[in-house]
DRENDO-1510 file (C-alpha; in Angstrom, 1 decimal, always signed):
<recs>
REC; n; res; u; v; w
REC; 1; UNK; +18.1; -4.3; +1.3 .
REC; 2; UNK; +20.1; -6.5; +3.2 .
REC; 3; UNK; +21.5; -9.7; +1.2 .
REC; 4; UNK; +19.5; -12.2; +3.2 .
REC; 5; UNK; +16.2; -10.8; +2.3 .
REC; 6; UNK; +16.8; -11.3; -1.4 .
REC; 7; UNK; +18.6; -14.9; -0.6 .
REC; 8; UNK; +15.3; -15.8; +0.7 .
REC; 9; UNK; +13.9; -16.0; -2.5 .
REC; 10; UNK; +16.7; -16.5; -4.6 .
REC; 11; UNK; +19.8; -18.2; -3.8 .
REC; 12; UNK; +21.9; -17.4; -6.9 .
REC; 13; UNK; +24.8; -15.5; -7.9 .
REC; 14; UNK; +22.9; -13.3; -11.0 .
REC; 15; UNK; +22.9; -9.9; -11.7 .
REC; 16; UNK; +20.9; -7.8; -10.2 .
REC; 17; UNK; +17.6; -5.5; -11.0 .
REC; 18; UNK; +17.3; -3.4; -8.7 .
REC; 19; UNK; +15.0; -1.1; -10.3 .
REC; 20; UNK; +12.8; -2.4; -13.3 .
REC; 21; UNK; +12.0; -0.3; -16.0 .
REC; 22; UNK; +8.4; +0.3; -16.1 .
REC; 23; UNK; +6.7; -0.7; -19.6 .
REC; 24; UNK; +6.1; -3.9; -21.0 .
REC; 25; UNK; +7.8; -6.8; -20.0 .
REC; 26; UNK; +6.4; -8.9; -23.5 .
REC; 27; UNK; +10.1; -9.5; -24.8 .
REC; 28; UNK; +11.3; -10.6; -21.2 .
REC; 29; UNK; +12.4; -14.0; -20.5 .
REC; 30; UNK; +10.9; -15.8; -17.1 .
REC; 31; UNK; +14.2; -15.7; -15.7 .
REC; 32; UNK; +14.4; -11.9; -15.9 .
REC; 33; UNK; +10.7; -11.6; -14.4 .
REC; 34; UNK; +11.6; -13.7; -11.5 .
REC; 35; UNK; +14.7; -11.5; -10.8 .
REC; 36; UNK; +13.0; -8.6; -11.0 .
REC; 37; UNK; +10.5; -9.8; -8.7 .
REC; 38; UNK; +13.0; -11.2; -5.9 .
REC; 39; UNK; +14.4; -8.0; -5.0 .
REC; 40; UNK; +10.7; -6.7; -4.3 .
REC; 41; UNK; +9.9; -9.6; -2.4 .
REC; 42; UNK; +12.7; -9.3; -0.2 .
REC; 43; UNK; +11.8; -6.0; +0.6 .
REC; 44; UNK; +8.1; -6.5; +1.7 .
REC; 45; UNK; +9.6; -9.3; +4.2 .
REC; 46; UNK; +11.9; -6.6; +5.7 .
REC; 47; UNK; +9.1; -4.3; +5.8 .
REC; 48; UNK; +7.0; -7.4; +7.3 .
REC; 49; UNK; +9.4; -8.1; +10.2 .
REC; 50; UNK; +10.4; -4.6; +10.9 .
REC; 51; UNK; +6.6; -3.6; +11.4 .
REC; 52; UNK; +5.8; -6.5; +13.8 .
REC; 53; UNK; +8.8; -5.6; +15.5 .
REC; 54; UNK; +7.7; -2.1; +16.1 .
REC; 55; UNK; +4.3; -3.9; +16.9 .
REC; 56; UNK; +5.9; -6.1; +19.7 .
REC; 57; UNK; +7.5; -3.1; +20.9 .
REC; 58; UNK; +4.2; -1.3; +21.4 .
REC; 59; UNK; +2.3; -4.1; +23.0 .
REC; 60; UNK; +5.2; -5.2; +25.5 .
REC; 61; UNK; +5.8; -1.3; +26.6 .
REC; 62; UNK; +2.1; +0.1; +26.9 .
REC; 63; UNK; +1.5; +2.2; +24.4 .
REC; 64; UNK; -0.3; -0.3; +22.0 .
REC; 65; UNK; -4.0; +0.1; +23.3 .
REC; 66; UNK; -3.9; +4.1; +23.0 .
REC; 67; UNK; -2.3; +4.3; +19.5 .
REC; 68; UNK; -3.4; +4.6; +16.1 .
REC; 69; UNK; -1.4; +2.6; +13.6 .
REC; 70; UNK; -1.7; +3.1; +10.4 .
REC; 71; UNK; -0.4; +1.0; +7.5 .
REC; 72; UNK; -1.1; +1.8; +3.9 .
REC; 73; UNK; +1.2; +2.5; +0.6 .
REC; 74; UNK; +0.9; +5.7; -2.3 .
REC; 75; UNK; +0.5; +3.0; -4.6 .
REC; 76; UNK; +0.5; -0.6; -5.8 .
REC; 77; UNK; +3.2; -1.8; -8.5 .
REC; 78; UNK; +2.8; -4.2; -11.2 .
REC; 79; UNK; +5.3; -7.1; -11.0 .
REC; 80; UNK; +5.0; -8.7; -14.2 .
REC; 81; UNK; +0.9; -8.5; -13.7 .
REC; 82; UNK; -0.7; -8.5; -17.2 .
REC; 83; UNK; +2.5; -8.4; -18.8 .
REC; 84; UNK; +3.5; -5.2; -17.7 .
REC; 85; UNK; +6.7; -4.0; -15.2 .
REC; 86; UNK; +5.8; -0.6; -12.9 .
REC; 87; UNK; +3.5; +2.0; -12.0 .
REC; 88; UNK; +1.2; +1.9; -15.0 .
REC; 89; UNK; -0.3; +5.1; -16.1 .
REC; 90; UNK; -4.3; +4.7; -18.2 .
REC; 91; UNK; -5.3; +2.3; -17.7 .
REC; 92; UNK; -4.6; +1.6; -14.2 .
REC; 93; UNK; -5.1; -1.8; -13.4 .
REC; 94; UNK; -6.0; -3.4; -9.8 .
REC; 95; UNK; -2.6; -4.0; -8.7 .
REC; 96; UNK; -1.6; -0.1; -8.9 .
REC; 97; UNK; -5.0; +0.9; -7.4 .
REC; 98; UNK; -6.3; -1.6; -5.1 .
REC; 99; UNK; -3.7; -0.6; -2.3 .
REC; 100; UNK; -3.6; -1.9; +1.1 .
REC; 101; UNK; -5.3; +0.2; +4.4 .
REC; 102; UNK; -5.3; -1.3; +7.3 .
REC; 103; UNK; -5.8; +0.7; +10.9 .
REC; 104; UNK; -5.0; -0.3; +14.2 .
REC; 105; UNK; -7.9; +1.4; +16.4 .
REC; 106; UNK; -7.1; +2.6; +20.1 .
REC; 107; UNK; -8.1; -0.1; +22.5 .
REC; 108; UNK; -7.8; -2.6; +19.3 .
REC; 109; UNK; -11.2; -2.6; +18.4 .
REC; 110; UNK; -11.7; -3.7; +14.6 .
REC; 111; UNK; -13.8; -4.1; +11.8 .
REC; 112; UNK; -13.8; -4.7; +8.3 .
REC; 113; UNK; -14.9; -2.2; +5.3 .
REC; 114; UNK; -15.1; -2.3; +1.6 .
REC; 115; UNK; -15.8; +1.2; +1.8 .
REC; 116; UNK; -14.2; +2.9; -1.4 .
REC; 117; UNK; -11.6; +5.5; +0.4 .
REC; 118; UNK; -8.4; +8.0; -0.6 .
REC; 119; UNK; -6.0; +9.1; +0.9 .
REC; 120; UNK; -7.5; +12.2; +1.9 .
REC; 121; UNK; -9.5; +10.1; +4.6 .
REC; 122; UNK; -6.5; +9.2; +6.3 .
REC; 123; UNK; -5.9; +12.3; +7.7 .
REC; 124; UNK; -9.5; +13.2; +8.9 .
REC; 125; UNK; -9.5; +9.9; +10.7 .
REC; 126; UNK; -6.5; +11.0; +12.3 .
REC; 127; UNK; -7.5; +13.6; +13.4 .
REC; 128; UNK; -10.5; +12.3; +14.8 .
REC; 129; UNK; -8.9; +10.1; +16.7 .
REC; 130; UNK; -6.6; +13.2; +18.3 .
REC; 131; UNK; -10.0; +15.1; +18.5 .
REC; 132; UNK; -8.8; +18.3; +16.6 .
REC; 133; UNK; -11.3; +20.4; +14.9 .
REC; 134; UNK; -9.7; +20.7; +11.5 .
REC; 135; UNK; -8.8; +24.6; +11.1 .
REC; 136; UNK; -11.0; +24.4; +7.6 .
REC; 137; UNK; -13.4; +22.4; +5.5 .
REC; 138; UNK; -11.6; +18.6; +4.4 .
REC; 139; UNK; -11.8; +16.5; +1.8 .
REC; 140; UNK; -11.6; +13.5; +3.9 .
REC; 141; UNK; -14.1; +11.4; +5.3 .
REC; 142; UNK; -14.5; +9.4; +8.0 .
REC; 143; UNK; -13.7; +5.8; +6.5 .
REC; 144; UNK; -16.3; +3.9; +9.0 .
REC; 145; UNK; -20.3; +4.2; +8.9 .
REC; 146; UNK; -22.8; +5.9; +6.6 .
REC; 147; UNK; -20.3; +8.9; +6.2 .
REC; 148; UNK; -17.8; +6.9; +4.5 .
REC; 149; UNK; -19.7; +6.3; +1.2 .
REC; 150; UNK; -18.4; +7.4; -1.8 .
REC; 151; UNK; -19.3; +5.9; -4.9 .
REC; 152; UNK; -16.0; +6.7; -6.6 .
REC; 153; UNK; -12.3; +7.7; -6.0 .
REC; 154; UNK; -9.8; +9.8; -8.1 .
REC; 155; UNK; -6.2; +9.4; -9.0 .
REC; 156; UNK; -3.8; +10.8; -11.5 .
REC; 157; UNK; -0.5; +9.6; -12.7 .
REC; 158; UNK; +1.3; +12.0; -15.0 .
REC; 159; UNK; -1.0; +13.2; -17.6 .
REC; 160; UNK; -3.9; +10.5; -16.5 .
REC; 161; UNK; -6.2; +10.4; -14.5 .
REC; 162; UNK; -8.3; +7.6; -13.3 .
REC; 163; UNK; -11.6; +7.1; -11.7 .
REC; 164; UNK; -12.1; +4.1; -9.4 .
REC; 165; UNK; -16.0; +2.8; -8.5 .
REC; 166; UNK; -17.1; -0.6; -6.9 .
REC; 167; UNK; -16.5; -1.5; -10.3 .
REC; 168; UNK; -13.0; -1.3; -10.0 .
</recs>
């Protein structure tokens, strides 16, 4: 990442961590959580500005009112959340499985859902929106409207897996 990202939210001259170990951050001082954490930060506002110029891009050539963007993530990542550094395996916590999806219809038409969804639904949606028959049966759903229930979700990390309801 470039060096101004991470000088936006840490002006020192420290060492560096650019990759946390994952595990339990119990014997960490607060100084080594915030360093860990400024390198991560940096890198969602490059992702931030990056996006909105590819955004601005869209809108001032054309193409913005017949595309479907997309923005989502594999994953969340702990960052010192309930005193733990990474991708947690069982128990997953919210921050690893409560991932962002946000879609950009055609035309810019836009709703809100709290509609329980995988990944898996991404790519029906998609091809919904190119209206192409999928050669075989899918696992994904549309992610709008009564065909988008599902009252739980599945993940796996390693040896674990998880089940996700409106629980949580």
């Amino acid at each position: 990442m470039p060096e101004h990202y991470r000088r936006m939210y840490d002006d020192s001259d420290g060492p560096e961590r650019i990759q946390p170990p994952y595990g339990s951050i119990a014997s960490w001082d607060s100084e080594d959580v915030r360093r860990s954490q400024v390198p991560y930060s940096g890198l969602i506002t490059m992702c931030d500005r990056w996006f909105g110029r590819l955004y601005d891009a869209l809108e001032d050539t054309g193409p913005l009112d017949d595309t479907l963007l997309i923005v989502t993530a594999d994953h969340g990542h702990s960052m010192g959340d309930e005193g733990y550094m990474g991708k947690r395996p069982y128990p997953a916590e919210p921050a690893v499985f409560k991932i962002p999806l946000m879609m950009r219809r055609p035309k810019g038409v836009g709703e809100r859902s709290d509609s329980i969804v995988q990944h898996t639904d991404i790519a029906a949606k998609v091809l919904y929106y190119a209206e192409v028959e999928p050669p075989q049966l899918m696992d994904g759903r549309s992610m709008l409207g009564e065909s988008a229930s599902r009252d739980h979700a599945t993940m796996a990390y390693g040896p674990a897996i998880v089940v996700v309801d409106s629980r949580g």
